[in-house]
C-alpha positions, 0 to 999 in steps of 0.5 A, a space after each residue: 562478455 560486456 557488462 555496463 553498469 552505472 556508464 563504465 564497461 568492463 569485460 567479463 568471463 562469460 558465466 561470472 555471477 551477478 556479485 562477481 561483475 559488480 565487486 569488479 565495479 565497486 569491490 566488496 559492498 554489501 550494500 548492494 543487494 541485487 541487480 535489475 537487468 532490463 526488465 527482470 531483477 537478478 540474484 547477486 548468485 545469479 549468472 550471467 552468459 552474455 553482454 548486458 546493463 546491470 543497475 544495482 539494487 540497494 535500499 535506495 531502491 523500492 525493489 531494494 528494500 523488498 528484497 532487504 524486507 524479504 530476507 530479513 523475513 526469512 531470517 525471523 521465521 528461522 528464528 522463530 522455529 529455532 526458538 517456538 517449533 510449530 508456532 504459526 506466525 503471520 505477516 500482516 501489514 505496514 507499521 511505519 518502516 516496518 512490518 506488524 507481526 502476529 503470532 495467533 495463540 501466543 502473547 509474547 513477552 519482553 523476555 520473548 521478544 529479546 530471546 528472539 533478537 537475539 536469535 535473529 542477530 546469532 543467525 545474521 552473523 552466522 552469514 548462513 547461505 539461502 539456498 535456491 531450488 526448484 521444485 516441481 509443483 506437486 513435490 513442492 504442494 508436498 513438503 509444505 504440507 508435511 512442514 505445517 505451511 498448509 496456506 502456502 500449499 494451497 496457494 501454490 495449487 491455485 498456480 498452473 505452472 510445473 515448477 516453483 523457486 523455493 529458498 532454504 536456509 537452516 531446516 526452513 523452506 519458504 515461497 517468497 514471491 520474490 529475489 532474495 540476498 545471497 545469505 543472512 549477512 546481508 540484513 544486519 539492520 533491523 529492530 523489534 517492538 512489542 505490539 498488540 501481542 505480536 512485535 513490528 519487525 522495524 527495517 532501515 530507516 530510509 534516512 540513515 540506513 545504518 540504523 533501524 527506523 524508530 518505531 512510530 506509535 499509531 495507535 488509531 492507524 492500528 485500530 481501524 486495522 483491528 476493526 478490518 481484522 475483526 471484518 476477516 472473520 465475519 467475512 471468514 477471509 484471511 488469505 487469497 485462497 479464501 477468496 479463490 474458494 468463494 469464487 469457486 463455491 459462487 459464493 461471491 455475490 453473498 461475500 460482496 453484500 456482506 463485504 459492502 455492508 460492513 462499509 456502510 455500517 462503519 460510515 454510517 458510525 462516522 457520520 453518528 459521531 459527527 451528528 451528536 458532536 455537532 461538527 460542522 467542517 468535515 475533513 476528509 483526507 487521504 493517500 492517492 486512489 483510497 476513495 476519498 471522493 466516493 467516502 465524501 459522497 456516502 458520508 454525505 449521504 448518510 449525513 442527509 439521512 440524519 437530517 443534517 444537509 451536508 455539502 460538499 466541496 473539494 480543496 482541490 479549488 482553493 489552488 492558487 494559480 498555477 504560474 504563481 507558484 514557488 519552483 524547487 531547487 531542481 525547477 520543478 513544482 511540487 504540486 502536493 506541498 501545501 502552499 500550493 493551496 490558499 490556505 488564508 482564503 479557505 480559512 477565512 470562508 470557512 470561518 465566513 460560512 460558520 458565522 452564517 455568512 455568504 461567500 464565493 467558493 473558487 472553482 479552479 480550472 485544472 484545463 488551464 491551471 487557474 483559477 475560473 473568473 466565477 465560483 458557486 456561492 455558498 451560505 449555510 444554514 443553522 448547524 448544517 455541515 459543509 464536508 471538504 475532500 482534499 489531501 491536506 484536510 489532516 494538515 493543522 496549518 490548514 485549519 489552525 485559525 478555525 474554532 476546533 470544536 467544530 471541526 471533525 477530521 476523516 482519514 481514509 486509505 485502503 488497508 488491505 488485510 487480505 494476505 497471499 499467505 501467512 508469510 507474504 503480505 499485499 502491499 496497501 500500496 501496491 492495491 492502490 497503485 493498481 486501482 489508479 491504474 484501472 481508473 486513470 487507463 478508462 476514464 483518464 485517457 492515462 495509459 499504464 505506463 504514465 500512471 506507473 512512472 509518476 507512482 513514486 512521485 506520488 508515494 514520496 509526496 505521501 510520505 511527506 504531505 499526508 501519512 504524518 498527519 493521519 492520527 489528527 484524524 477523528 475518525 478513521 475508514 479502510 477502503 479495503 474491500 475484500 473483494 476487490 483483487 479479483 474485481 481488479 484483475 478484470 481491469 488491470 491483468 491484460 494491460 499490465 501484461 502489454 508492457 514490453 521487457 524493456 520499458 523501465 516500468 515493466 519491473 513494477 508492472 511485473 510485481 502487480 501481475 504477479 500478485 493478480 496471478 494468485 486469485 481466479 478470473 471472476 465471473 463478470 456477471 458478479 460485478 452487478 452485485 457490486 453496488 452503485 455507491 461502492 468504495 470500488 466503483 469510483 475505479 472500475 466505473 458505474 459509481 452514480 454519487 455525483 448523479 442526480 
């Protein structure tokens, strides 16, 4: 048989694994992780029976480094019943380039923490296989039972399919949604850092994948996930099946009152602060499709219910015209930098309006990527706040000239605390991603593909613009809602499931169905519930903040 990969051809036994077709390629690298195949990602121990393209997977790659992430989870889980049999341990969310892990009932030491490493490097270097199984679905509900994984076990019984892929290694059975490396050998880089109790498992830094990624110390990032922690157990959630259960009880209308309660309450808090520090510039920033739109608009309106009158603007009218913009080196434009916005203009209004100065607010015209002849006139009265929405409001050279004391920053992003079980996380990005998809294929005319191949564009302009910025803020909000997975999957499960096998985005439309695959079909009658200002109706539709 012929196998490709990266332009060359060579010709194969049929029957070679996936590891044997790349040495030929590349001789022995380690580096390589797995292997995409159309549109399924393939094990290195995986073989293959007739011709086909192989494209390598490495850190490089997002499916790269789940992969690295995944196994690399296994290798800590095994040292952790090495080390602390019949400890639960949970998988929560992203701290930097790596993963915060709890340990509920236990406060680990340093003593611990070094006990542990040292466990995880003995088992690395020990290059012990992962084996793969599959299992019937009542044998595999079974063992993880009888092992203490009873979240896994629920899990699996919500999935209507007779077998499961389970990977061992050592005594460990685990489900981990996903491919993993050929053996421990393969996750040689990482790091541990104590942390609120638990410890951040640090992967490679994305920059110098020799090396594991320094750890970033966010300490207001991580309060507003313990304000969401402490908003799983008002709600009682913690898990997908948490929300199954509701579901099932129709307990869903009560969950999403409460869910949007807790909303209001935490906007309302902001908007306290920003009355009693009498702010008058309101920054609101945050990450593509976290709701900044919607939060400005409540904000707003609890503002106003303070007496405040609060205005709005959006940064997005401070752009200057499109054919004036500096190109890259590859003749692009990035669209997300900074200088793409006026800066000196909306300092200098801004500083105009706190002196209580009239001034013309642009208006560009994203129709012809310029700015309009006319814009709105503003003045703003004695002490009235005026609220700007808009990627870079974190940015310090956005607003460097302007008196600070009068200024309130805001950052929002959807931080989903809501996990599938104790061991397999929800990517905040990956609800994101599957938010804008709802939004831009109803109300954009941008079907799921287009959203999809410009994501990465997105992230990396993120990870560069605005995730740098976020503990400038003064207050912070989590979009997450509970709720919402479900709500999604109404929107998001058919269309995703449209994308054909060969579409190069079909690996990552694969990866959002499969999470939706382990919460139920919601009752579209429960959707009345969800009420007209919500965080989630800027997605989904129905949102009325803009209508009088």
């Amino acid at each position: 048989m012929n196998i490709t990969c990266n332009g060359a051809r060579k010709s194969m036994p049929e029957g070679a694994t996936v590891m044997q077709c790349l040495f030929a390629f590349f001789g022995e690298n380690r580096q390589v992780l797995a292997a995409q195949c159309g549109g399924r990602v393939l094990e290195l121990g995986d073989k293959i029976t007739r011709d086909c393209t192989l494209i390598p997977l490495t850190l490089k790659d997002e499916e790269g480094r789940r992969i690295y992430e995944r196994s690399l989870r296994f290798v800590m889980l095994l040292a952790m019943r090495h080390l602390h049999p019949g400890q639960q341990v949970r998988i929560e969310y992203s701290v930097g380039q790596g993963v915060y892990v709890r340990l509920p009932g236990m406060m680990l030491t340093e003593e611990n923490i070094a006990a542990l490493e040292g466990e995880m490097r003995a088992i690395i270097d020990a290059d012990m296989p992962f084996a793969r199984e599959k299992w019937p679905l009542q044998e595999a509900i079974d063992w993880f039972e009888q092992d203490g994984q009873e979240d896994t076990a629920a899990l699996l019984r919500q999935r209507p399919v007779p077998y499961f892929n389970v990977y061992g290694c050592g005594d460990l059975w685990a489900y981990f949604y996903g491919a993993m490396t050929p053996s421990t050998g393969y996750t040689p880089v990482f790091g541990l850092t104590a942390l609120q109790g638990g410890f951040v498992l640090r992967l490679p830094d994305p920059e110098k994948p020799a090396q594991p990624a320094p750890h970033v110390d966010r300490p207001k990032h991580l309060a507003v996930f313990a304000q969401s922690a402490s908003w799983c157990n008002i709600l009682d959630v913690v898990n997908a099946t948490d929300v199954s259960r509701l579901i099932h009880q129709r307990k869903m209308r009560s969950f999403i009152r409460i869910n949007e309660a807790l909303h209001d309450k935490a906007i309302a808090d902001i908007a306290g602060d920003i009355a009693r520090h009498r702010r008058q510039i309101v920054l609101v920033a945050g990450p593509s499709s976290s709701g900044k739109t919607t939060f400005t608009g409540r904000l707003a309106v609890h503002l106003a219910a303070l007496g405040l009158r609060p205005v709005t603007i959006s940064l997005d009218d401070y752009y200057r015209n499109r054919d004036e913009l500096p190109r890259e080196a590859d003749g692009t434009i990035d669209l997300e930098a900074l200088h793409t916005i006026d800066v000196e203009l909306f300092q200098q209004q801004m500083s105009q309006l706190l002196a209580g100065e009239e001034v013309e607010i642009p208006r560009f015209d994203f129709k012809v990527s310029k700015r309009a002849p006319k814009g709105k006139t503003l003045r703003l009265m004695p002490g009235q706040p005026v609220l700007v929405e808009g990627i870079h409001g974190l940015n310090p050279a956005l607003s460097d000239h302007l008196p600070q004391e009068k200024i309130h920053r805001v950052f929002v992003s959807a931080l989903t605390c809501v996990n599938l079980d104790d061991y397999n996380r929800i990517r905040t990005t990956d609800v994101r991603l599957l938010r804008r998809v709802v939004r831009d294929s109803q109300f954009r005319g941008t079907p799921p593909v287009e959203t999809l191949s410009m994501w990465p564009s997105v992230r990396r302009g993120e990870e560069k613009w605005i995730f740098p910025y976020q503990e400038n803020a003064d207050s912070m909000f989590n979009t997450a809602l509970h709720y919402e997975l479900p709500v999604l999957k109404l929107f998001a499960y058919d269309v995703l499931r449209e994308i054909p096998p060969e579409h190069p985005c079909y690996l990552m439309a694969r990866r959002l169905v499969k999470v939706l695959n382990y919460f139920p079909d919601m009752p579209r009658e429960a959707l009345d519930e969800i009420p007209p200002l919500s965080l989630l109706r800027e997605f989904i539709g129905g949102c009325t903040i803009d209508k009088e």
